[in-house]
Backbone as CSV, one residue per row, in Angstrom:
resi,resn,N_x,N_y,N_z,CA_x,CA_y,CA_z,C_x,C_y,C_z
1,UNK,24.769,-18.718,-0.330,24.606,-18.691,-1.782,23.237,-18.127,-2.177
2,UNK,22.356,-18.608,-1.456,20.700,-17.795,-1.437,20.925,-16.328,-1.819
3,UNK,20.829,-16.403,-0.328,21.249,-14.682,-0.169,21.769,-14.125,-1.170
4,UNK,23.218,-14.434,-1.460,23.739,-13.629,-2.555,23.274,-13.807,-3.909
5,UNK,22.218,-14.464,-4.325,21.142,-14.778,-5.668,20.296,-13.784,-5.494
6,UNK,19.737,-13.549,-4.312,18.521,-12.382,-4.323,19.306,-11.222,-4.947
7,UNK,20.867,-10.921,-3.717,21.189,-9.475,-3.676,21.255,-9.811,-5.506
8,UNK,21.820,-9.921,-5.822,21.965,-10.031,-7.393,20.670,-9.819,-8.281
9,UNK,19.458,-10.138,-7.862,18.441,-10.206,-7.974,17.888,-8.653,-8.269
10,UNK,17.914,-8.355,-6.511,17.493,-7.078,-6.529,17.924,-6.006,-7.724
11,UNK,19.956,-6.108,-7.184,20.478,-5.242,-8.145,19.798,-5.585,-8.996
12,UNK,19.834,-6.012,-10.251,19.112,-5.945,-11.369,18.060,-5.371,-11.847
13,UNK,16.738,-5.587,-10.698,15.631,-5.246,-10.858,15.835,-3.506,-10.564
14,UNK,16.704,-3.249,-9.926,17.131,-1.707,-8.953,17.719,-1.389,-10.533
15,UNK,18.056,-1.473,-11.400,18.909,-0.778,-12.601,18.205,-0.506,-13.254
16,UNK,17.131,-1.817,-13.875,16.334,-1.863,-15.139,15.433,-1.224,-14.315
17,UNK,14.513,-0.946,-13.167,12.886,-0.558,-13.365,13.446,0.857,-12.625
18,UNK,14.159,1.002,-11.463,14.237,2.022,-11.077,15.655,2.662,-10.818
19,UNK,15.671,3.181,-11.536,17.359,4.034,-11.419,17.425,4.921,-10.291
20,UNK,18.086,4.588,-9.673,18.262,5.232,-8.118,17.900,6.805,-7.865
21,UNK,18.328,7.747,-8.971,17.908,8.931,-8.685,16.283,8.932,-9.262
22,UNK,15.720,7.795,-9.562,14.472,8.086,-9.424,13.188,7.152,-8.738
23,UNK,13.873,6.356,-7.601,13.612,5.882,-7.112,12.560,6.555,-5.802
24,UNK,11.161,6.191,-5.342,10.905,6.370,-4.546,11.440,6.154,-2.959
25,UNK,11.200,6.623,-2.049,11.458,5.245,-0.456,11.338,4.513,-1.020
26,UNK,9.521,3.853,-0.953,8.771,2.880,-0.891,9.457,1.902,-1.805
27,UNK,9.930,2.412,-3.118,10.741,1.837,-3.858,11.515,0.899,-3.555
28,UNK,12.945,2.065,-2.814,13.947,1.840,-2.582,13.621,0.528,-1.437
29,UNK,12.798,0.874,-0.472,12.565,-0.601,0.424,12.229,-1.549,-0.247
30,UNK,10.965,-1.689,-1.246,10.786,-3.083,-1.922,12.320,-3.780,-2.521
31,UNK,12.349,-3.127,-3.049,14.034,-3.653,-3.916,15.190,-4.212,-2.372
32,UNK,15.398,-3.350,-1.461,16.207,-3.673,-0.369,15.077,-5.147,0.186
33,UNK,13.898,-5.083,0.438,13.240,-6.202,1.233,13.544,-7.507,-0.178
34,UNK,13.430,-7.619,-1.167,13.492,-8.729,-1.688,14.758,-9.383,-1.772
35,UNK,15.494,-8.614,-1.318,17.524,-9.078,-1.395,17.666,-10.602,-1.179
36,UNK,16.572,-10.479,0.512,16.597,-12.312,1.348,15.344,-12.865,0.794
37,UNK,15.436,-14.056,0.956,14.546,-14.841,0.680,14.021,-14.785,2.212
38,UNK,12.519,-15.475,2.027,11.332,-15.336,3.225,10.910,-13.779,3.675
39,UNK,10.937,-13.424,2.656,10.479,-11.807,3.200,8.829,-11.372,2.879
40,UNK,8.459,-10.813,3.633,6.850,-10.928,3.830,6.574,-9.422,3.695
41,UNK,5.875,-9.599,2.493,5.005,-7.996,1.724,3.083,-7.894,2.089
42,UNK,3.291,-6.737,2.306,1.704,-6.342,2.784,1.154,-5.611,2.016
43,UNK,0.045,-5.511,0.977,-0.116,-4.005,0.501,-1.688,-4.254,0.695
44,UNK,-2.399,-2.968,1.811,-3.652,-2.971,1.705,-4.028,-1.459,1.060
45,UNK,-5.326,-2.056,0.025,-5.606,-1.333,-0.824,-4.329,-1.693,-2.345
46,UNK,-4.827,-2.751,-2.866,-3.857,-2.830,-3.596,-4.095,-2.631,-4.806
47,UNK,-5.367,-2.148,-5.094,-6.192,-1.628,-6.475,-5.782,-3.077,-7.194
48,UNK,-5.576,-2.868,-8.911,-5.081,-3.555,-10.064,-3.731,-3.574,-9.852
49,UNK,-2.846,-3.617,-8.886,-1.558,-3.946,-8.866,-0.808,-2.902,-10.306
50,UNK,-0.983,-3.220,-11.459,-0.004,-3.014,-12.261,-0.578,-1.781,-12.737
51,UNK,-0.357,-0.557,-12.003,-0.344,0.401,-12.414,1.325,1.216,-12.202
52,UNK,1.119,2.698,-12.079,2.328,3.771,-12.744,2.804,4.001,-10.728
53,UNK,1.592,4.334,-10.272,1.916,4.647,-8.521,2.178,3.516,-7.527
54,UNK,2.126,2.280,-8.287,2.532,0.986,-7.605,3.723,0.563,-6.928
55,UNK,4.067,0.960,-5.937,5.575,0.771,-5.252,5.931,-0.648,-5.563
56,UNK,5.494,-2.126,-5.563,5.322,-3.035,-5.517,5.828,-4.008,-6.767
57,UNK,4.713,-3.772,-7.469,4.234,-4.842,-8.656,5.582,-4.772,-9.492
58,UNK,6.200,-4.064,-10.178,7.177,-4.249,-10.972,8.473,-4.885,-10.466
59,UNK,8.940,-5.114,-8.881,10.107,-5.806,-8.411,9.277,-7.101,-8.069
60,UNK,8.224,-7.581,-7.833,7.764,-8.581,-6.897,7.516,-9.351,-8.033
61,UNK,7.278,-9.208,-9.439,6.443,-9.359,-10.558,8.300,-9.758,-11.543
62,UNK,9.189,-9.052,-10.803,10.197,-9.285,-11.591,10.766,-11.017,-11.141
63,UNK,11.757,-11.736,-12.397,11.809,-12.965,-12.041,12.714,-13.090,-11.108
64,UNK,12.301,-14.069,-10.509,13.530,-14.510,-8.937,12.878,-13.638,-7.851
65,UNK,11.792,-12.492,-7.839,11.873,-12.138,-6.974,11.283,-12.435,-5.637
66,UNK,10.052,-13.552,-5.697,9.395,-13.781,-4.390,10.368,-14.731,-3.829
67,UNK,10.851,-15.788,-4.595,12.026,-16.762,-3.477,11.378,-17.718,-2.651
68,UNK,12.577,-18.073,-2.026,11.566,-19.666,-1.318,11.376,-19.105,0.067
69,UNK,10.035,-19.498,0.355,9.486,-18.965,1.534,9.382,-17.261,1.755
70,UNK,8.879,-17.066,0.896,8.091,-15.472,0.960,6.835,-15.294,0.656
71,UNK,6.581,-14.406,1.247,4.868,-13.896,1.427,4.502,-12.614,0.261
72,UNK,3.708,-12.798,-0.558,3.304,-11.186,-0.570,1.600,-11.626,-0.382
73,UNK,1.328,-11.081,0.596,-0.183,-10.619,0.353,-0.919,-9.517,-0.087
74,UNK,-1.561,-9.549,-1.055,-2.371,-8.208,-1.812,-4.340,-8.040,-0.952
75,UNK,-4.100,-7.159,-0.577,-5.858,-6.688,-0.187,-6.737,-5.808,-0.724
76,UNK,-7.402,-6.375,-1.606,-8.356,-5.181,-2.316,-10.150,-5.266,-2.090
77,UNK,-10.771,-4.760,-1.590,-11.818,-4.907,-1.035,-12.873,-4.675,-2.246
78,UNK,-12.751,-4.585,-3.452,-13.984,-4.031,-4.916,-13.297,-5.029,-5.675
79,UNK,-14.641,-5.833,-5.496,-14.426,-7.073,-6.378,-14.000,-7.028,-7.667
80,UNK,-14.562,-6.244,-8.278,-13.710,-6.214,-9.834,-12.268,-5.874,-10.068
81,UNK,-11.977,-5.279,-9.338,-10.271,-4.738,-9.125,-9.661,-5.763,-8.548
82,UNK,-10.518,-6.630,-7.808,-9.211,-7.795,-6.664,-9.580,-8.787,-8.137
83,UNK,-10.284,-8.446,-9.098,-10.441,-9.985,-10.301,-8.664,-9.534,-11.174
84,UNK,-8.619,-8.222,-11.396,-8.164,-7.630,-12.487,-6.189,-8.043,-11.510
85,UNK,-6.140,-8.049,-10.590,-5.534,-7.675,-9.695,-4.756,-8.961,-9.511
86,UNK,-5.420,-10.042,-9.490,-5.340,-11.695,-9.534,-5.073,-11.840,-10.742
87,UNK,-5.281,-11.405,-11.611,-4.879,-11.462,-13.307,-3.394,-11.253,-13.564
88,UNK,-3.328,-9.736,-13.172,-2.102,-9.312,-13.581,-1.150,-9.817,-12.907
89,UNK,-1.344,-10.236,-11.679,-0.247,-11.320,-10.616,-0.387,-12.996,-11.230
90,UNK,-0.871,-13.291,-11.700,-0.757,-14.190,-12.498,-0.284,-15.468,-12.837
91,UNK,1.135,-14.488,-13.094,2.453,-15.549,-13.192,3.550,-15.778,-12.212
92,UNK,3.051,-15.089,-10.771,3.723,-15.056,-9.888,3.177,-16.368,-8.946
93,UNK,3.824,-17.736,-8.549,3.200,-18.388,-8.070,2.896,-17.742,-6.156
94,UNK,1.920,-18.776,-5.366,1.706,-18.386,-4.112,1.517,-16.832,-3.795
95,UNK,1.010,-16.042,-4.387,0.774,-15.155,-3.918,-0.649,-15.225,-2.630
96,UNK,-0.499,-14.527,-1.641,-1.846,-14.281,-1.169,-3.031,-13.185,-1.685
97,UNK,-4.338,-13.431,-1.884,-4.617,-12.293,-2.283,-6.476,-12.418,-1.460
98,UNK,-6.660,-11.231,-0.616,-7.685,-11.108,0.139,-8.675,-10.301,-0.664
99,UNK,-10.069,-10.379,-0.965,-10.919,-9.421,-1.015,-12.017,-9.415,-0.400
100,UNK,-11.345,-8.029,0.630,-11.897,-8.069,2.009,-11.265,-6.275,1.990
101,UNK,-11.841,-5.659,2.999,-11.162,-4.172,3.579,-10.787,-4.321,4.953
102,UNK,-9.870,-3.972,5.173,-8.955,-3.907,6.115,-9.696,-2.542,6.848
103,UNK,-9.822,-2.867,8.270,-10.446,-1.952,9.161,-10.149,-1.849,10.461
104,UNK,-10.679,-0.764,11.565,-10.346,-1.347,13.031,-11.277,-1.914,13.630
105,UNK,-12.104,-2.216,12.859,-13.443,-3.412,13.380,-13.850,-4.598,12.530
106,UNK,-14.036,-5.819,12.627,-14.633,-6.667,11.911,-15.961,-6.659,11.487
107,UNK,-16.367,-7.185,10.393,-17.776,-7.087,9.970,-18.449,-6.738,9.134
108,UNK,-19.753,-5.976,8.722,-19.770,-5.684,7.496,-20.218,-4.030,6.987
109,UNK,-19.376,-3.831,6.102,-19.525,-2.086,6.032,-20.004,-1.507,4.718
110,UNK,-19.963,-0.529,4.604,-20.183,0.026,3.217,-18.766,0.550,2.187
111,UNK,-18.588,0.115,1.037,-17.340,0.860,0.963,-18.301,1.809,-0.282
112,UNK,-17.257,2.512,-0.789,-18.218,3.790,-1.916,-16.805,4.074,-3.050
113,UNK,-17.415,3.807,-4.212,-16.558,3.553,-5.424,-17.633,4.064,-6.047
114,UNK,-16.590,4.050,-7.674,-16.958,4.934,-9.061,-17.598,3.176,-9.840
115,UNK,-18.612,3.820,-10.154,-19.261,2.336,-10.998,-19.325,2.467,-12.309
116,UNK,-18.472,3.512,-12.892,-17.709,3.524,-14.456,-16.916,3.582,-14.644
117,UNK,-16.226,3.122,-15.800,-14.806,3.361,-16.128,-14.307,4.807,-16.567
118,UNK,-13.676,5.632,-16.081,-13.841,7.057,-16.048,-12.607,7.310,-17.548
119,UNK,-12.759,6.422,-18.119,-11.820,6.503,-19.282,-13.121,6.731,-20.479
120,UNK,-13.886,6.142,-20.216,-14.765,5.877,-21.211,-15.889,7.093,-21.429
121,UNK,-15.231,7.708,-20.391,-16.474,9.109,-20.445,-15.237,10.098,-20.136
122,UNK,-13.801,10.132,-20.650,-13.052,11.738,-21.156,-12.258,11.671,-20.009
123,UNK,-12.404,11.207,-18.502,-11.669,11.283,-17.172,-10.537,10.405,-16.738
124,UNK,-9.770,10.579,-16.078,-8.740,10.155,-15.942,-8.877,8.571,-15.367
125,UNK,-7.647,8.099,-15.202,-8.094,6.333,-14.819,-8.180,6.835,-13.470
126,UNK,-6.815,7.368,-12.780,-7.042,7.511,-11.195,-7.954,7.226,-10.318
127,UNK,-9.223,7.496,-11.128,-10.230,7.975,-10.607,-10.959,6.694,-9.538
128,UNK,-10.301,5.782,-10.397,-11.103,4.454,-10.227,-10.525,4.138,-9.189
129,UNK,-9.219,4.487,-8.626,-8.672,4.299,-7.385,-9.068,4.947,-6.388
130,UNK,-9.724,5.337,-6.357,-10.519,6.092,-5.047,-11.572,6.126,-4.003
131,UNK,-11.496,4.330,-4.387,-12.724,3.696,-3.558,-12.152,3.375,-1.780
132,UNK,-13.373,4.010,-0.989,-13.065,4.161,0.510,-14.622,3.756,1.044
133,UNK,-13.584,3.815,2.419,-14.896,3.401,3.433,-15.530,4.340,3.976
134,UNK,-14.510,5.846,3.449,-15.450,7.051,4.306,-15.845,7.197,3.135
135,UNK,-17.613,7.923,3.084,-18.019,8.769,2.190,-17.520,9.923,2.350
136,UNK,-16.955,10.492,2.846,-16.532,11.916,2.511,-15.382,12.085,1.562
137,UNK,-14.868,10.940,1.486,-13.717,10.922,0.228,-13.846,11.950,-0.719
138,UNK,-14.824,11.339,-1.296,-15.424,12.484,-2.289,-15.974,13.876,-2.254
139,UNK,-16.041,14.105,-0.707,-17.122,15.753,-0.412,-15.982,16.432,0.072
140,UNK,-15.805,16.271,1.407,-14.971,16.964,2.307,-13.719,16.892,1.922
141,UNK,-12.912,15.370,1.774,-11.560,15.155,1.928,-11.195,15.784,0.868
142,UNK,-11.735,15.515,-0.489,-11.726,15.986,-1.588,-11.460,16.899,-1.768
143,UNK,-12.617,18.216,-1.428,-12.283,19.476,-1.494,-11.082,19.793,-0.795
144,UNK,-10.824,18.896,0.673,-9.580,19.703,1.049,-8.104,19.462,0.197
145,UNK,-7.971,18.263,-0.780,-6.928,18.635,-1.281,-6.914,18.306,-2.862
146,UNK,-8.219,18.100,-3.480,-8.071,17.868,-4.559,-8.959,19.194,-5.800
147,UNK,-8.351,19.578,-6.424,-8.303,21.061,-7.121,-9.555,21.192,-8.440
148,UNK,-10.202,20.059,-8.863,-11.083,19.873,-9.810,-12.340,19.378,-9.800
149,UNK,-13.049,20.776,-9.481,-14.791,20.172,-9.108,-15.321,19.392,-9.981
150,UNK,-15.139,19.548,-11.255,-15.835,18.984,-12.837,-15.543,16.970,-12.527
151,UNK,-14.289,16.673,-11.993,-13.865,15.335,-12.063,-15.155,14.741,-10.330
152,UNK,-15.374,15.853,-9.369,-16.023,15.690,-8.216,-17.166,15.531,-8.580
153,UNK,-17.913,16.198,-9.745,-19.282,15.754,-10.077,-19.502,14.907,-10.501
154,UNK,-18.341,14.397,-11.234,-18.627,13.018,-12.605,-18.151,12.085,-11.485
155,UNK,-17.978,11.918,-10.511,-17.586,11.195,-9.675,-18.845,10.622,-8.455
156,UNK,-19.388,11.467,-7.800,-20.415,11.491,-7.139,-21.488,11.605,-8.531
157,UNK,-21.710,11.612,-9.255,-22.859,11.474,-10.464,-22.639,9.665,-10.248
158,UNK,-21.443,9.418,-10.733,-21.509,7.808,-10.799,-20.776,6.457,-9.798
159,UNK,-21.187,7.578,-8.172,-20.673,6.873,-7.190,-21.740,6.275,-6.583
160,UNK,-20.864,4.526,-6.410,-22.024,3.386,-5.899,-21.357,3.186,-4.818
161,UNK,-22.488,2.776,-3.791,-21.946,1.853,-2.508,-22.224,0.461,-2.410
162,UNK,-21.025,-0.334,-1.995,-21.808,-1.549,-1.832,-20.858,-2.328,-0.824
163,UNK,-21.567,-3.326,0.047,-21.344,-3.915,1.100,-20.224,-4.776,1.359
164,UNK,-19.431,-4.565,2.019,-17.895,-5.144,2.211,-17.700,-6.003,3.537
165,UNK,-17.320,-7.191,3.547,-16.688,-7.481,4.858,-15.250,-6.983,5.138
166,UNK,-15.273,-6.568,6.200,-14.052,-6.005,7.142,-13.542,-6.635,7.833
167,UNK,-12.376,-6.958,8.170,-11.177,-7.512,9.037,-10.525,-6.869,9.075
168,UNK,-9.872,-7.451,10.918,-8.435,-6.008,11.210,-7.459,-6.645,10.950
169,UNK,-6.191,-5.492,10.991,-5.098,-5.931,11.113,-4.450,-7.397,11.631
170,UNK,-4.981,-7.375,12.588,-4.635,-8.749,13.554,-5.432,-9.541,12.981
171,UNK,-6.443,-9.867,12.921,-7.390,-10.915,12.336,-6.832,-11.850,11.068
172,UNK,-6.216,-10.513,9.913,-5.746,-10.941,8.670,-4.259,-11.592,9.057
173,UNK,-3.562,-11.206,10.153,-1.960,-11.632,10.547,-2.224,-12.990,10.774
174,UNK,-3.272,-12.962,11.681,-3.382,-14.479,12.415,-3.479,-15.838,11.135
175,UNK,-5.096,-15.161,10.534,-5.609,-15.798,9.537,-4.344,-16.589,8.290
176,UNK,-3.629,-15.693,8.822,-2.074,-16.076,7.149,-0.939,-16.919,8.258
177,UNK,-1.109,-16.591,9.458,0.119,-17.132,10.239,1.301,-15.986,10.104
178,UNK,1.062,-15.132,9.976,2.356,-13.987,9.747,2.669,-13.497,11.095
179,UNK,4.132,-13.225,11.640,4.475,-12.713,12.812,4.730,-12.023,12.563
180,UNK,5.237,-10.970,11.332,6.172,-9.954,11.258,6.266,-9.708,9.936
181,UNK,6.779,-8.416,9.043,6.310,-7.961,7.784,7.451,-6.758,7.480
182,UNK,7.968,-7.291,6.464,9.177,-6.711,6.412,8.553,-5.028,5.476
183,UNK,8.037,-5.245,4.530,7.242,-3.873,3.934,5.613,-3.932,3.999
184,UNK,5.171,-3.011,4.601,3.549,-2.846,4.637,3.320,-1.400,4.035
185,UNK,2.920,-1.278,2.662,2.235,-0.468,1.958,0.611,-0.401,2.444
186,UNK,0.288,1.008,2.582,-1.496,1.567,2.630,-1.867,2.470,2.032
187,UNK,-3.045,2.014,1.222,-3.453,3.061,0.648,-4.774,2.981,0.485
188,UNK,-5.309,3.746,1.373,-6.945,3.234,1.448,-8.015,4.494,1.468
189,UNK,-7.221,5.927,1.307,-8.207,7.031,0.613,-8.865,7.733,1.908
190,UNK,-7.857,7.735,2.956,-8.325,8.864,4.245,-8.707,7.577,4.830
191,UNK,-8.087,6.487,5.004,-8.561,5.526,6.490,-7.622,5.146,6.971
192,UNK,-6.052,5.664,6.322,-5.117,5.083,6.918,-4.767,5.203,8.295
193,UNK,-5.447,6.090,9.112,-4.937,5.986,10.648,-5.940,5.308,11.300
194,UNK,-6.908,5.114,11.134,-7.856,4.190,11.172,-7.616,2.636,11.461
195,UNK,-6.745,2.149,10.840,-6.109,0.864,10.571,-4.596,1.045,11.208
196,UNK,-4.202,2.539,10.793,-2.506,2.535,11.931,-2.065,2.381,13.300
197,UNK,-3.481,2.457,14.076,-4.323,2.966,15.182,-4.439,1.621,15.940
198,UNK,-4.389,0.368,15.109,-4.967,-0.826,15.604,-3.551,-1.777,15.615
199,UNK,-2.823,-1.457,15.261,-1.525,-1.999,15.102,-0.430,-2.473,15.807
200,UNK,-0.280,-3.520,16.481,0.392,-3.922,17.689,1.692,-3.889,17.013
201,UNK,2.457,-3.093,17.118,3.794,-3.092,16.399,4.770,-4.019,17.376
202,UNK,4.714,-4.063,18.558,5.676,-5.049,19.569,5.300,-6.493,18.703
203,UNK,3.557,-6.618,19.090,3.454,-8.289,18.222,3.576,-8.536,16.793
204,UNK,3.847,-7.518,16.084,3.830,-8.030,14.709,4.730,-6.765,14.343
205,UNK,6.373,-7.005,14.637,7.481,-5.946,14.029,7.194,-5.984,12.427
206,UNK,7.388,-4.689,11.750,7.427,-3.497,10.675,8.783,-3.457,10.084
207,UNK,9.088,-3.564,9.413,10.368,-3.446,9.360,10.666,-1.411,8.350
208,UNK,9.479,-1.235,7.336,9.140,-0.326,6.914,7.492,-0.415,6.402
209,UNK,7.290,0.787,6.298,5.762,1.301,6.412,5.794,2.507,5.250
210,UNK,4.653,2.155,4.569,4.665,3.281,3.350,2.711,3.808,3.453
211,UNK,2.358,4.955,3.990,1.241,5.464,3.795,0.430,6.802,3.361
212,UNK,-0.228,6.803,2.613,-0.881,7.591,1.589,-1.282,8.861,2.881
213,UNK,-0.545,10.096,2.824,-0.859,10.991,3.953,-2.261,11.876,3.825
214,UNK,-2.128,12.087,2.576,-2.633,14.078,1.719,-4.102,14.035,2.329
215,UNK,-4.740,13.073,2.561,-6.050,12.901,2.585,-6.404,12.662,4.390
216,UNK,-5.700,12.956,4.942,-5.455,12.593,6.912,-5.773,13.696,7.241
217,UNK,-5.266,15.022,7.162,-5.810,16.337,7.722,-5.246,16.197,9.187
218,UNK,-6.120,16.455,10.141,-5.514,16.581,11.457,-5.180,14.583,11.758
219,UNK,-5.666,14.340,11.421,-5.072,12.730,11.640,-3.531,12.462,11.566
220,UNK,-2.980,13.478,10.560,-1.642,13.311,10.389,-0.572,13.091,11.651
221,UNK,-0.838,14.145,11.816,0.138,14.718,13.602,-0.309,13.426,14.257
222,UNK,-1.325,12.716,14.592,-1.829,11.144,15.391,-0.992,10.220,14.518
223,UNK,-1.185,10.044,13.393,0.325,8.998,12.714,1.680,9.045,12.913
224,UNK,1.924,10.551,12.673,3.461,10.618,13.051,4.053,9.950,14.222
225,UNK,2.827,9.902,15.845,3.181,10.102,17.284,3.301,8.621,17.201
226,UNK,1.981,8.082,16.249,2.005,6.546,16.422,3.744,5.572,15.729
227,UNK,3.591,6.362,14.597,5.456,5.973,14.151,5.955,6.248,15.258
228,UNK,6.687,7.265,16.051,7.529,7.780,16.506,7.695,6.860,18.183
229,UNK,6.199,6.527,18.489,6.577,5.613,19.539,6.696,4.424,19.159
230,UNK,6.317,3.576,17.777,6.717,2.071,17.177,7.810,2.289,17.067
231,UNK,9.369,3.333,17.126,10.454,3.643,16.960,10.956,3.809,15.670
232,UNK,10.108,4.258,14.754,10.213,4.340,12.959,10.932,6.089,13.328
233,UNK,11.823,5.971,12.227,11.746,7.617,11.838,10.340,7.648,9.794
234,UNK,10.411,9.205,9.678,9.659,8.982,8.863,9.897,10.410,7.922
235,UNK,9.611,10.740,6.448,9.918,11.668,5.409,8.780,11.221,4.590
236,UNK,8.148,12.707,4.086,7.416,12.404,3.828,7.864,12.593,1.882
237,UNK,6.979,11.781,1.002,7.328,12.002,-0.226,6.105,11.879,-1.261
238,UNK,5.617,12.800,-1.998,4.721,13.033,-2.911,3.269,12.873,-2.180
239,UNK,2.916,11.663,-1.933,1.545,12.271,-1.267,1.621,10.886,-0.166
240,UNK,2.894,10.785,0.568,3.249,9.341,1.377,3.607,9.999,2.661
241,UNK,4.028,9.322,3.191,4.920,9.262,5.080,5.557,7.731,4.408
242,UNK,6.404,7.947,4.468,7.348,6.662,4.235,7.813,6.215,5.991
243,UNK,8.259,5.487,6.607,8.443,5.336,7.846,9.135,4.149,7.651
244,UNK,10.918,4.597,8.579,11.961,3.211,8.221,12.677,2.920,10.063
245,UNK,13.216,2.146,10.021,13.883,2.070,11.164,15.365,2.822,10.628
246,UNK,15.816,3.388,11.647,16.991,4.318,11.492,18.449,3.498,10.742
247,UNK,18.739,2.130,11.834,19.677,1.548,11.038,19.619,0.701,9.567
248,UNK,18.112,1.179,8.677,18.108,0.868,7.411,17.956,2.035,6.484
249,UNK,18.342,2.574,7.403,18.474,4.789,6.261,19.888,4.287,5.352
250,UNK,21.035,3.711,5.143,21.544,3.543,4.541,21.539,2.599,3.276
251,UNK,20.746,1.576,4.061,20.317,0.734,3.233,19.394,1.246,1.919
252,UNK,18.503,1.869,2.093,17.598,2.282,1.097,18.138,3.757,0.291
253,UNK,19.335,4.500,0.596,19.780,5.632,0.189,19.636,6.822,1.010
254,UNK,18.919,7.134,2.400,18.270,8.080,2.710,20.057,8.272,3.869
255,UNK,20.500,9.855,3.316,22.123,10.218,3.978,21.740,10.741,5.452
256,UNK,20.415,10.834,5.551,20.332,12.373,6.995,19.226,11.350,7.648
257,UNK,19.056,12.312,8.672,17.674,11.541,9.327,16.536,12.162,9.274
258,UNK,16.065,11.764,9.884,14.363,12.633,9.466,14.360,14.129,8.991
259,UNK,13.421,14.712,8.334,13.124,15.754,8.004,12.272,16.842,9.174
């Protein structure tokens, strides 16, 4: 009877927020992972949750959807965003929520963010999402795929660094008691293999994996190899690598296999 409350659940949330032909993966998995109850959500780098690029917040945020005995943990490492972030989750009881950066070393680092609101001076919000642990975010990575020097100056004009504790993968699994994670969203601005790299997929099964590619460069081809031996297939979509296990390509809509 559970079970069939979620699936009912989902459907719903699958009609009203995302209509199938415009559904992302990442989407399409959140909506498929909340069907059962006890299902365990990961999103590192989780900015303010309730934004437009949020795979997440609008099914998890919808009612009925966390259920008895489910996890979502949110990780946002810039304190003002993990405040704003805890706000807008709110009304969702038990959520986990870390502010901390997720790394392949423990300890303490630098992360490098915009220390204005880039609304308030003519620039887009995005902007504010673009806090990382590499400085080159902004120099190198930047130039290689982002098209507007004018937003790169006002950016490095009002980019601060400031001191973060770091925990890995494993550290944060242990710390929660989690064995296993049915969706793990990343989006952390060119560190995602960094953190993909550290990932015991035998001790802590994936069920799907959603990560921010555009900004990897030659790192990419090292993610794919790392999916491909955790046994994920993977397609990539807008600026992602979505990565599913093969016998849930139906489940989420996807007719073919990899690209």
């Amino acid at each position: 009877m559970i079970r069939s409350l979620f699936s009912k659940v989902a459907r719903r949330i699958r009609r009203l927020l995302f209509p199938r032909q415009f559904m992302t993966p990442a989407q399409a998995a959140v909506v498929e992972v909340v069907k059962r109850p006890g299902f365990v959500i990961v999103q590192l780098g989780a900015y303010i949750g309730d934004t437009n690029n949020d795979p997440i917040f609008k099914v998890v945020s919808g009612a009925g959807a966390r259920g008895m005995g489910s996890t979502v943990m949110l990780v946002e490492p810039v304190k003002e965003y993990f405040d704003r972030l805890r706000n807008n989750y709110r009304s969702l009881p038990g959520v986990i929520f870390e502010n901390v950066a997720v790394s392949d070393r423990s300890g303490t680092s630098k992360i490098f963010r915009l220390s204005v609101n880039p609304e308030d001076h003519g620039y887009p919000e995005w902007l504010s999402q673009l806090s990382s642990l590499k400085e080159s975010r902004m120099t190198e990575l930047w130039e290689r795929y982002e098209a507007k020097p004018e937003y790169q100056e006002f950016y490095l004009k009002h980019r601060v660094e400031e001191p973060v504790t770091c925990v890995t993968f494993d550290e944060l699994m242990k710390k929660h008691r989690l064995e296993r994670v049915d969706l793990l969203q990343i989006d952390v601005e060119g560190f995602e293999y960094e953190i993909l790299k550290t990932i015991d997929f035998t001790r802590y099964p994936i069920r799907f994996l959603n990560y921010e590619r555009v900004l990897l460069g030659e790192d990419q081809p090292k993610c794919l190899a790392l999916m491909a031996a955790a046994g994920f297939e993977t397609i990539d979509h807008g600026q992602d690598t979505f990565c599913y296990r093969p016998e849930d390509r139906a489940a989420i809509g996807l007719k073919k296999g990899p690209a």
